[in-house]
C-alpha positions in Angstrom: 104.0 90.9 106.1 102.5 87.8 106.3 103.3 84.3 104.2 99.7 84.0 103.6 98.2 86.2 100.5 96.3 88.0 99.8 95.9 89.5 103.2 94.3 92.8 105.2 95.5 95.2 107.3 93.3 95.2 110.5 93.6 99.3 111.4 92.1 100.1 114.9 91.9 102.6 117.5 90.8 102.9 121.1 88.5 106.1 120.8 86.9 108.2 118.6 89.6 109.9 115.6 89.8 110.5 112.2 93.0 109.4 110.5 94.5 109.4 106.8 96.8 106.1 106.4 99.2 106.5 103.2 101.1 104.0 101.9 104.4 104.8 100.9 105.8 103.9 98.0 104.8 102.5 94.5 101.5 100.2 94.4 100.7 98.9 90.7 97.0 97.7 91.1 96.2 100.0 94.5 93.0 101.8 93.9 94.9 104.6 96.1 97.4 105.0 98.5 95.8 107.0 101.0 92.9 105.6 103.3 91.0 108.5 104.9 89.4 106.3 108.2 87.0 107.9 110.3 83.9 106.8 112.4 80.6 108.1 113.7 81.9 109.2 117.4 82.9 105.4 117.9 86.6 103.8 117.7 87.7 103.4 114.4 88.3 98.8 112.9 88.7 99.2 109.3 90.0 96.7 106.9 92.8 97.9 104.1 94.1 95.2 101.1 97.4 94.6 101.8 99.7 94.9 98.6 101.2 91.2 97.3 104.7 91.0 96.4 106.4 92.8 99.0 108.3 91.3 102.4 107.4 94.4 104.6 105.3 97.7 104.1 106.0 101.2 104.9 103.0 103.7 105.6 102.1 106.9 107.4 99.4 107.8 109.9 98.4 111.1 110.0 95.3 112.2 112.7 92.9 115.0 113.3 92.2 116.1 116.6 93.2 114.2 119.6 95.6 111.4 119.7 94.8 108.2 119.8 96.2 105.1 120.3 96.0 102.7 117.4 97.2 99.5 116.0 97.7 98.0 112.3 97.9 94.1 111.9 97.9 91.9 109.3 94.8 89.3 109.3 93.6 86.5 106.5 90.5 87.0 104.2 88.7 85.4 107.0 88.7 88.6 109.1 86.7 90.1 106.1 82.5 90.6 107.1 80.6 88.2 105.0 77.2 88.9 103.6 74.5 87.5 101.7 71.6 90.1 101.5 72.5 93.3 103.5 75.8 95.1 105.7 76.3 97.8 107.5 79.5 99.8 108.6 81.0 103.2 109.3 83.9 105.0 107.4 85.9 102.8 105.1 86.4 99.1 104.8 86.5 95.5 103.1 83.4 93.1 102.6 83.0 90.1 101.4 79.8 89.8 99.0 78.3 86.1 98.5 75.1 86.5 96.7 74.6 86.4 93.1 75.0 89.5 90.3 72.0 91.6 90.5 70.6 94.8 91.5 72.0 96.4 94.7 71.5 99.7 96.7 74.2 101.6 98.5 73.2 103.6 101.2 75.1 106.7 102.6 74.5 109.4 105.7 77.8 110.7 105.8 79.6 113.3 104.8 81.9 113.6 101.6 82.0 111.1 98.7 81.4 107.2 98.5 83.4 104.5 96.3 82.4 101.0 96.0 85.0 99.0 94.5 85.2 95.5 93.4 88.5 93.9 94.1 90.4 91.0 92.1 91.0 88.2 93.8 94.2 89.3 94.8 92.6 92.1 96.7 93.6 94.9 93.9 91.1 97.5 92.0 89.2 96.2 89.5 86.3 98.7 88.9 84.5 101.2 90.5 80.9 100.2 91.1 79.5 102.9 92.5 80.0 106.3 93.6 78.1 109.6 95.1 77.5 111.9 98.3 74.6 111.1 100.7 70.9 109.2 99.6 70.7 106.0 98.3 72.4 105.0 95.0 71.3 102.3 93.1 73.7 99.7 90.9 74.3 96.2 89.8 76.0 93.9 91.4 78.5 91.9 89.4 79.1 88.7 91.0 80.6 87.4 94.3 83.7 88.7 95.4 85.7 91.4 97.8 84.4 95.2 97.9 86.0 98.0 99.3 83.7 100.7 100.7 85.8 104.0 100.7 83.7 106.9 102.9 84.0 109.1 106.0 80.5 107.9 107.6 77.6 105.7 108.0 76.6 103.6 105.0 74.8 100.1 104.2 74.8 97.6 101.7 72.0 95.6 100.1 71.0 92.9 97.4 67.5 93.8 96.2 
């Protein structure tokens, strides 16, 4: 783990896959412990909060289909996409909002359920902001801060 904190894991792979990532053990403040990752046909870079408090980490990868090669580094905040008015992305990762509280729309094409979270500041749950399956979803948002987009496909997010 590294000295700095709070801090992301950087998850990658070199070609299309769909993996679950499952932390092992306790995690007080961890929306979950398992990360289902996934893209659109294209390699899989997804951004995970790394949990504060512990010297080293122990998860499981777990993949569908082909194996692939893949990597998992820690990274500062500054890895984390920045946005003002609109981002887009595939499968599930961390943002970094930096407009002001207001209406928002989430937009989904994929398959399954979508969670937007706001994180603390030390990169744990806070509230779910929105969920729901495919369409556009409407919902407020409530300030600056870290969100963590949990889905299995294509989605975008805007400040209206």
């Amino acid at each position: 783990m590294p000295s700095y904190r709070p801090a992301v894991m950087v998850f990658s792979t070199n070609g299309h896959a769909r993996v679950h990532l499952r932390f092992e053990g306790g995690r007080k403040g961890r929306s979950s412990r398992l990360y289902r990752l996934s893209g659109d046909g294209t390699p899989i870079t997804a951004r995970i909060p790394l949990p504060e408090g512990n010297k080293a980490i122990a998860f499981r990868v777990f993949t569908a289909g082909e194996r692939e090669a893949w990597t998992a580094t820690a990274a500062p905040l500054r890895e984390v996409p920045r946005f003002h008015d609109e981002i887009n992305g595939t499968g599930s990762d961390v943002v970094h909002y930096r407009g002001e509280p207001g209406p928002g729309v989430l937009h989904y094409a994929g398959p399954s359920l979508i969670r937007l979270e706001a994180l603390d500041d030390r990169l744990a749950y806070w509230v779910t902001v929105t969920e729901g399956r495919a369409g556009d979803h409407t919902f407020k948002w409530p300030g600056r801060g870290y969100y963590q987009v949990r889905s299995a496909g294509a989605w975008s997010l805007s400040a209206t």
